[in-house]
C-alpha positions in Angstrom: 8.6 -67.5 67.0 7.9 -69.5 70.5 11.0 -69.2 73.0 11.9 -72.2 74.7 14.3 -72.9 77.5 14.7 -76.4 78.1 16.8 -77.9 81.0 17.7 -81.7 79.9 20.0 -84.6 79.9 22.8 -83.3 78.5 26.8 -83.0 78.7 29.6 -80.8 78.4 31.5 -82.9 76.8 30.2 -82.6 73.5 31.6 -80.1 71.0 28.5 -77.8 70.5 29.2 -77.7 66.5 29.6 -81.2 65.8 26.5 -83.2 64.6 24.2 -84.0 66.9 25.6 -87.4 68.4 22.4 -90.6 68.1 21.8 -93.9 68.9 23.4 -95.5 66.3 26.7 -93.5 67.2 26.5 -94.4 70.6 25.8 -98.7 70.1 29.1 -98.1 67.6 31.5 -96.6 70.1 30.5 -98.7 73.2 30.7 -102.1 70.7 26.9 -103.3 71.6 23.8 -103.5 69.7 21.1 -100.8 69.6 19.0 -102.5 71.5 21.1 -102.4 74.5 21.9 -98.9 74.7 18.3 -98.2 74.9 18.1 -100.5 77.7 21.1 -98.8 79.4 20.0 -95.4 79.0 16.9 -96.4 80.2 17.9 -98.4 83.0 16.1 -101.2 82.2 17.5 -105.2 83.0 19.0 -107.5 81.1 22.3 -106.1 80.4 25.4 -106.4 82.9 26.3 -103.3 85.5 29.8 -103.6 84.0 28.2 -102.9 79.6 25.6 -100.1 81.6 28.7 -98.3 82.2 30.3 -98.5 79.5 27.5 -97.4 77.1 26.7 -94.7 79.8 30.6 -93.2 79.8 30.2 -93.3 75.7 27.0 -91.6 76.0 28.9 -88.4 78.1 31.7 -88.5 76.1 29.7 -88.2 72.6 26.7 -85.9 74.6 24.2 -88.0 73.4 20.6 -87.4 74.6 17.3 -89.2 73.7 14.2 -87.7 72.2 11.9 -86.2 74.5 9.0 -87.0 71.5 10.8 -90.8 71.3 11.0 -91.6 75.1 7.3 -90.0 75.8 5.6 -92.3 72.8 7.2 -94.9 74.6 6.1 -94.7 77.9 3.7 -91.7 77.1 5.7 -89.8 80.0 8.4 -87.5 79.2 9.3 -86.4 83.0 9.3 -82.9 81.7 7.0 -80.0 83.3 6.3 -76.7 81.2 5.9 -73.1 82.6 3.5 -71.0 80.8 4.2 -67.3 80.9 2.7 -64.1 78.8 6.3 -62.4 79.3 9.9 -63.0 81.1 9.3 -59.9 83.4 10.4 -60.0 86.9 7.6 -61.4 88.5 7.8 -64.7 86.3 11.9 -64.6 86.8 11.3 -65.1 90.5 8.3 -67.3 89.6 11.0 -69.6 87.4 13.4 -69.7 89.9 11.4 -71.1 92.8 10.1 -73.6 90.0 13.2 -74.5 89.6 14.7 -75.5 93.0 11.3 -77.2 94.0 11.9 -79.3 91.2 15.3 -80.4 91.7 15.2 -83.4 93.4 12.1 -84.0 92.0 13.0 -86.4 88.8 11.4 -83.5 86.5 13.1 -81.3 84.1 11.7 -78.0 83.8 10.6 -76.0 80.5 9.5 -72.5 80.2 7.7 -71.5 77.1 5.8 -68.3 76.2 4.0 -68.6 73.1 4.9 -65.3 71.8 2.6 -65.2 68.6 -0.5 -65.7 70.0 -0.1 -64.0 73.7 -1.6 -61.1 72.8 -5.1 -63.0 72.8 -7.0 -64.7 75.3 -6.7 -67.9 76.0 -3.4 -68.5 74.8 -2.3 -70.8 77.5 -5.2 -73.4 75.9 -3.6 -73.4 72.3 -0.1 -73.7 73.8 -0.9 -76.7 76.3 -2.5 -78.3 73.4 1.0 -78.1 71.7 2.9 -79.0 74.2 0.9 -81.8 76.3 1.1 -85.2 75.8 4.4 -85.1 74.1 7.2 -82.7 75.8 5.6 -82.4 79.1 3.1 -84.0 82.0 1.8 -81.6 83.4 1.9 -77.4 83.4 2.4 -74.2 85.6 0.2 -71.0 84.0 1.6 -68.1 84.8 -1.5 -65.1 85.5 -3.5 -67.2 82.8 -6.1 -65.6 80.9 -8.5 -69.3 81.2 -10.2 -70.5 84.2 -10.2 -74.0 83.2 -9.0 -76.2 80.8 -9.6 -79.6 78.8 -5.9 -80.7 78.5 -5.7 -84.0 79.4 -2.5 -83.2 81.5 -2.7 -81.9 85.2 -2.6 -77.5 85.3 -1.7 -75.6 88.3 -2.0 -71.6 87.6 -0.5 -68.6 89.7 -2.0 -65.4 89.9 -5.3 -66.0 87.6 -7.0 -63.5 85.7 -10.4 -64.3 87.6 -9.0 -65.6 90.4 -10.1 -68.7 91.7 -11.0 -70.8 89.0 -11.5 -74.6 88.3 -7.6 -74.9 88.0 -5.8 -75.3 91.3 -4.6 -72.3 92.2 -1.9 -70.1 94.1 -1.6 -66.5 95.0 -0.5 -63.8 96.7 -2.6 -61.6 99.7 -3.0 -58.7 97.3 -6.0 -56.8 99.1 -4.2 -57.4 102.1 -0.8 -56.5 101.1 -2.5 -53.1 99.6 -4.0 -52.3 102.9 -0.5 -52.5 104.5 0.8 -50.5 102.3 -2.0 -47.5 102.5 -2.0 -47.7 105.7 2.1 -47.5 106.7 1.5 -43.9 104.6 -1.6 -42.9 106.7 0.5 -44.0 109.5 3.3 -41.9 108.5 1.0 -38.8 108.6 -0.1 -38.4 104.7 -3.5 -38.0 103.7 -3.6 -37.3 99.9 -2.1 -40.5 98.5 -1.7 -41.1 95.1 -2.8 -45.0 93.2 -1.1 -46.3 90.3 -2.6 -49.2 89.5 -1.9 -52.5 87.7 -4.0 -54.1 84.2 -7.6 -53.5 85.0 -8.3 -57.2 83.6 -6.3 -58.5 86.6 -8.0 -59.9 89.7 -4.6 -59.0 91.6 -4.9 -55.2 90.1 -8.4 -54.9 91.6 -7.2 -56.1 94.7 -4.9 -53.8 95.1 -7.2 -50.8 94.4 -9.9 -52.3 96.7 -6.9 -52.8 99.7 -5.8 -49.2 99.0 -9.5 -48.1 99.2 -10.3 -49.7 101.7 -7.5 -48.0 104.2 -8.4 -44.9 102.9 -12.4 -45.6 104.1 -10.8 -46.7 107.6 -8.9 -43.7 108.3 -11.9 -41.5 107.1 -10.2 -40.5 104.5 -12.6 -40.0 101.2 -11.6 -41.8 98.3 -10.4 -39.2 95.5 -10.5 -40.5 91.4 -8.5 -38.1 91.1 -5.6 -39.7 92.4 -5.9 -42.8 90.3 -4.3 -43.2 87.2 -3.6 -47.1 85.7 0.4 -48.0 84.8 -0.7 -51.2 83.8 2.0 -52.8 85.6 5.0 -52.3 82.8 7.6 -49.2 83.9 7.2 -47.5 80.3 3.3 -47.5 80.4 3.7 -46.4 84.0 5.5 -43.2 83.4 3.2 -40.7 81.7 0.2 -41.8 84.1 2.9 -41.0 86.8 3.9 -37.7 85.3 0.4 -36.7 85.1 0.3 -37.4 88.7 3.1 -35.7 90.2 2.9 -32.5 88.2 -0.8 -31.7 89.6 -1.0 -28.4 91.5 -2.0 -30.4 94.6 0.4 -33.4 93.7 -0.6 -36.2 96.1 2.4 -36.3 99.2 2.6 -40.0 98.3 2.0 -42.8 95.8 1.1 -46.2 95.9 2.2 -48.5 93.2 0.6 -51.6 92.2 3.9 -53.3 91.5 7.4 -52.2 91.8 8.0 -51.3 88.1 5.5 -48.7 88.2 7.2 -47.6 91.8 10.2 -47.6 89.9 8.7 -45.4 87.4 7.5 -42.9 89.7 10.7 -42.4 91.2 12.2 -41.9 87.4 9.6 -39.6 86.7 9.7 -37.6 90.1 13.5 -36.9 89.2 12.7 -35.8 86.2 10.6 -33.3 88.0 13.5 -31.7 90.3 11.3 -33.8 93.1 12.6 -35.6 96.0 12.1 -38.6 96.9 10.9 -39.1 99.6 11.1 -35.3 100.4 8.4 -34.2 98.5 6.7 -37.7 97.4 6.5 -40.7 99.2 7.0 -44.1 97.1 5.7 -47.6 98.3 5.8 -50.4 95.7 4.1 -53.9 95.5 6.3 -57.4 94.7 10.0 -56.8 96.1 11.6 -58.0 92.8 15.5 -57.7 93.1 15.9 -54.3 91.6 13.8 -52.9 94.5 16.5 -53.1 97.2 19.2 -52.5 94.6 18.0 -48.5 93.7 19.1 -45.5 95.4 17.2 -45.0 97.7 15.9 -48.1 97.7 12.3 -48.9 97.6 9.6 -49.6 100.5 7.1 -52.4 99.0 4.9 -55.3 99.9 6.9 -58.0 99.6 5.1 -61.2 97.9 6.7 -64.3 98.1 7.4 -65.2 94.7 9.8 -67.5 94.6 7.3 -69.5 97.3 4.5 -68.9 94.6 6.6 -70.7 92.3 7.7 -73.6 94.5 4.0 -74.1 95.8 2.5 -74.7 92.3 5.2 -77.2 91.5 4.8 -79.2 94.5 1.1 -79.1 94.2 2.0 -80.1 90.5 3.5 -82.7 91.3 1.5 -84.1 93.8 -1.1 -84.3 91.3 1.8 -86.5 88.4 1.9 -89.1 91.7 -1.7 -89.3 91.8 -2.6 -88.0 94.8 -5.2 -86.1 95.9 -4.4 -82.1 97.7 -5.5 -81.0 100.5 -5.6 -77.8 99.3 -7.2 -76.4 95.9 -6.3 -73.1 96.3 -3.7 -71.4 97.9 -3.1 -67.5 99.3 0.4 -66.5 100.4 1.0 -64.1 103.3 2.5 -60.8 102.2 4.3 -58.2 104.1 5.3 -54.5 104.4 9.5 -53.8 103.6 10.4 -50.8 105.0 13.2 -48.8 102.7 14.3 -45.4 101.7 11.6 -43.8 99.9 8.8 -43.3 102.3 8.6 -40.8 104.9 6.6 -38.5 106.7 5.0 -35.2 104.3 6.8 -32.2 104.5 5.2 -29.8 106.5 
């Protein structure tokens, strides 16, 4: 079954198991016609300031809201913006939340939606914006989509594509450049066999982030080792047996570079499993700085990628595109940047 959040026109002041208060209800409490509520409601002319505010005060004290279907085959608007996303992980939390303050003084309401019956396939995000354009929202925000384009006939921004650039305006993070940070701060802190975890394989940002990571190794003269790679797939309980197979090598690497923070997280599980200190005998560096990151003990060195500023990008740039207007800017990259915490250190002699 789909899970929808919805943030609407609503009150507190209706008892949440009485019937759902309508129009009718409304024109009968405030004494006027139909007719006039909808104007009201609508703020439209022809009815005095002194009968708007009365129908207005009945319509908060009876929590009446209007139709999102009705209002949008009326004006074929609904002043409603949907999220797409695969899951309600971390990274789209953050993603939500930056959504959601960009948008507040915007004159959009904001819905998330993750269709969670046909996720699993690509190009999800096409069936679902076929459902959901036209009549509950104006436009949409795809969250690592699996399309590179779409027919809808509503304006799409994505974050984090699959492919990565695509016809879609887009906006990401600097993931080859925040994996060469990362690398290199453990080169810099005197390691040389340094473990990869990486992300889904059908991710541009996952490829990134092995290519950064290979790419400092190549710079320090360091030879790049498959051995050392395993894939986490960016979830913490996919990450842990590829990170247990890791750390209980004879020649375990002296540190390990996650593609995200859940598989950082992961490691760290898995190393204490192991009667292995972190960052005594294995150095940890993550990718993302989602909350939990500076919340563990000891608490996790990562790339940090601006995520709620991915968030608020796209709906601005959404936005902009409702009001007509053309923007500067089709696609985006983000700056990222190196957090230095408690689990990296220098190897043990």
């Amino acid at each position: 079954m789909s899970n929808v959040f919805e943030n609407s026109f609503q009150t507190s002041y209706a008892d949440p198991m009485s019937p759902r208060a309508t129009i009718h209800d409304v024109a009968a409490a405030a004494g006027v016609s139909v007719a006039t509520v909808s104007k009201a409601v609508n703020g439209r002319y022809g009815i005095s300031a002194a009968t708007t505010a009365r129908v207005l005060d009945v319509v908060q004290q009876l929590g009446y809201e209007s139709s999102l279907v009705a209002s949008s085959m009326r004006s074929r608007r609904t002043s409603v913006i949907g999220i797409l996303v695969a899951d309600f992980e971390p990274f789209s939390a953050e993603i939500l939340k930056g959504v959601g303050v960009a948008l507040q003084d915007s004159g959009y309401d904001l819905l998330a939606y993750s269709g969670s019956r046909q996720r699993e396939t690509n190009g999800w995000e096409r069936r679902s914006l076929s459902r959901l354009s036209g009549t509950l929202i104006d436009g949409a925000i795809m969250v690592t989509p699996t399309v590179d384009t779409t027919s809808t006939e509503i304006p799409v921004v994505a974050i984090d594509p699959h492919t990565g650039r695509a016809d879609l305006p887009t906006v990401e993070s600097d993931s080859f450049g925040g994996a060469l940070q990362a690398t290199r701060y453990l080169i810099e802190l005197g390691h040389r066999r340094i473990g990869f975890l990486g992300g889904r394989p059908d991710l541009r940002s996952a490829t990134l982030r092995e290519a950064g990571y290979r790419q400092a190794l190549a710079d320090a003269g360091i030879a790049f080792n498959p051995a050392l790679v395993r894939v986490g797939l960016y979830k913490r309980d996919t990450a842990k047996a590829p990170a247990a197979s890791l750390l209980s090598m004879t020649d375990r690497p002296t540190a390990v570079f996650a593609a995200n923070d859940l598989s950082a997280i992961a490691i760290i599980q898995v190393a204490a499993e192991l009667g292995l200190e972190v960052p005594g005998d294995v150095s940890v560096i993550g990718f993302d700085d989602i909350p939990e990151a500076s919340q563990m003990n000891p608490a996790l060195t990562t790339i940090r990628q601006p995520m709620k500023r991915l968030g608020a990008t796209a709906a601005g740039m959404l936005v902009s595109l409702l009001n007509g207007d053309t923007l500067p800017q089709n696609h985006i990259r983000l700056p990222t940047g190196l957090v230095r915490r408690a689990t990296t250190g220098p190897p043990r002699p």
